[in-house]
C-alpha positions as CSV (number, residue, x, y, z in Angstrom):
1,X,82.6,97.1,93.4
2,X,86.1,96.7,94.8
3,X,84.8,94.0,97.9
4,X,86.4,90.5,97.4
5,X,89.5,91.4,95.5
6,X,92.0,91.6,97.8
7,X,92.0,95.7,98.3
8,X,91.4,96.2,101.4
9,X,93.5,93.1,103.0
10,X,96.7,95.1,100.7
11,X,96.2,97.8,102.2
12,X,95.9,96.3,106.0
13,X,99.1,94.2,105.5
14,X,100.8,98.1,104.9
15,X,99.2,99.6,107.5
16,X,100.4,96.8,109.4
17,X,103.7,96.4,108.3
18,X,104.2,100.3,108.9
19,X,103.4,100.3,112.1
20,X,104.9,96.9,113.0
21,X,107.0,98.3,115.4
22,X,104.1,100.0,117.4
23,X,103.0,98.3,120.8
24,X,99.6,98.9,119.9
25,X,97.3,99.5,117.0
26,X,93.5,99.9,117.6
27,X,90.7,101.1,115.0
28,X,86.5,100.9,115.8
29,X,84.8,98.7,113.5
30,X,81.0,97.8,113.2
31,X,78.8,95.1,111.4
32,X,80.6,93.0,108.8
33,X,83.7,94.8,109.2
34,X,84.3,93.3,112.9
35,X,84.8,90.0,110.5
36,X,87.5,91.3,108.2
37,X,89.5,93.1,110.9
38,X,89.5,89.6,113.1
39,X,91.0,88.1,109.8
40,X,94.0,90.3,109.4
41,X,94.8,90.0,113.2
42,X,92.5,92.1,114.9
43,X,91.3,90.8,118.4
44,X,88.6,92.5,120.8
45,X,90.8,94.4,123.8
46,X,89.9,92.8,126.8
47,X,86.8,93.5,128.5
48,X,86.7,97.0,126.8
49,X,83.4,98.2,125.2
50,X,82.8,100.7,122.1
51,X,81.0,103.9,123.7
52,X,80.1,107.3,122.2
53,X,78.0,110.4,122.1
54,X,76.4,110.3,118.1
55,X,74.2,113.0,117.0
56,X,73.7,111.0,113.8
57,X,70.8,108.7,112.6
58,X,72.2,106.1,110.1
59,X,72.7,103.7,113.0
C-alpha cells in the first residue's frame, strides 16, 4: 500500500548516507526491484553473477 510514496527511496538515501563512508555497499535484488535499486545508484558489479543453493519454491 506504501509503493509510490517515497518510502522506500527515504529510507535508501539513510542507508546510504550512513554508510557513505564505506568503499562498498552491495545488496541482491530480483524482478522489479533491480529497477529501483539502479535508481538510487545501484549498478551491476562487473561481470559478477547472482548464484545460490535455494531449497525454496516461490521462485
Amino acid at each position: 500500500m506504501a509503493q509510490g510514496l517515497g518510502v522506500g527511496r527515504r529510507m535508501m538515501a539513510a542507508m546510504l548516507e550512513k554508510y557513505a563512508g564505506f568503499h562498498q555497499q552491495m545488496l541482491t535484488a530480483d524482478g522489479k526491484a533491480i529497477e529501483f535499486y539502479e535508481s538510487v545508484g545501484f549498478v551491476r558489479a562487473g561481470k559478477t553473477e547472482p548464484m545460490w543453493i535455494y531449497a525454496g519454491d516461490e521462485h
